[in-house]
N, C-alpha and C positions, 0 to 999 in steps of 0.2 A: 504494500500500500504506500501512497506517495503521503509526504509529512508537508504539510502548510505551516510555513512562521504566520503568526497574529502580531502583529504589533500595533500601536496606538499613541498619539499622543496627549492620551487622554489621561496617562496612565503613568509613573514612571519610568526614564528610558530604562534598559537596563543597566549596571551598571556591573557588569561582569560575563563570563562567559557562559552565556544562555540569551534564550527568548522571553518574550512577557508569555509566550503560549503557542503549543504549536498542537497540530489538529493534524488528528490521523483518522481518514473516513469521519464516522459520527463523533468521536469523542475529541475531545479537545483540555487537555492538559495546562491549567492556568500556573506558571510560574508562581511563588512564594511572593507575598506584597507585605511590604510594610511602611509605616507612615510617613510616606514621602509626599508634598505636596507636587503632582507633577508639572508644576510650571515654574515653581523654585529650586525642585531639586534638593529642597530640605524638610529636614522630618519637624511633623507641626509638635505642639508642646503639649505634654501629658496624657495619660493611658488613655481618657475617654476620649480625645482627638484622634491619638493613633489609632484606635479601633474603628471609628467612624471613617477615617482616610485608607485602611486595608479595607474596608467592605467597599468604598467608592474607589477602591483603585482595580479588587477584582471587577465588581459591576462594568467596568470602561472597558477590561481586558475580554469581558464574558461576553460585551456590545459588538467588540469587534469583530469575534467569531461569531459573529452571527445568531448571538442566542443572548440571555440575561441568566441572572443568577438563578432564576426558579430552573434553569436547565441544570444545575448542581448536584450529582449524585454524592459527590464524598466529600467533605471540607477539612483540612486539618489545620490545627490552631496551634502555636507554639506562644507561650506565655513565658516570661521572666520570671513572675512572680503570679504561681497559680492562685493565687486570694483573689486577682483582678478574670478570675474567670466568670464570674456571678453577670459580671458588666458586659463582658462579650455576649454571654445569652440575653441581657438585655439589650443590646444593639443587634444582634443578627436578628432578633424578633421583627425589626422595622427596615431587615434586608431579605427575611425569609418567608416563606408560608407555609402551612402543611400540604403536602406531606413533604419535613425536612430533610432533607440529606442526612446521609450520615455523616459523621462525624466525629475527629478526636482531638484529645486536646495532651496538647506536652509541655510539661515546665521543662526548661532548657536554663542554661547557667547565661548564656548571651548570646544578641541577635544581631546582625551588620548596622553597622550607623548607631547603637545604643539602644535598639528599636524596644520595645517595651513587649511589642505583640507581633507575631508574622502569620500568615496563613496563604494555604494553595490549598488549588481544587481541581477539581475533572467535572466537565458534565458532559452529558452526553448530547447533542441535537436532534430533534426529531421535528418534521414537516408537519 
């Protein structure tokens, strides 16, 4: 099967060796996002920010492939500090709807840029 890069500048660029997303047939594999403004290129200030800027930075990357987030079979959430997970459920509430993906979540010691929260996804497209 042939791989499609997704890129957007809706989104952050990348800033390493990878794509924001690359789509093979139906599914499409969203790169790790964390809270970069993408038109500053710096990460906004505090955990409820960052979490609101990785859900609007997958949602851009999710637009491009041609689908949105309700297309999200799997989400995975990497946290610094697992206490601030209560807050992600309460923001992906007003990014997600039932039936939600699934989804895990990982305390990690550190994220690029100091990030606070990172998360990637897959979904799948369907016509």
């Amino acid at each position: 099967m042939k791989k499609m890069i997704i890129s957007t500048p809706n989104a952050p660029a990348a800033i390493g060796t990878y794509s924001q997303a690359v789509k093979v047939g139906d599914t499409v594999y969203l790169s790790g996002q964390i809270g970069l403004d993408p038109t500053t290129m710096q990460m906004v200030e505090g955990i409820d920010a960052q979490i609101v800027q990785v859900f609007e930075n997958l949602k851009a990357v999710a637009e491009a492939s041609g689908g949105s987030l309700a297309d999200v079979v799997k989400l995975t959430v990497f946290l610094t500090d697992l206490g601030h997970f209560a807050k992600v459920n309460e923001t992906m509430a007003k990014y997600f709807s039932e039936p939600f993906p699934a989804r895990a979540a990982v305390g990690v010691a550190s994220l690029p840029r100091a990030a606070q929260v990172e998360a990637d996804g897959i979904l799948v497209l369907t016509n």
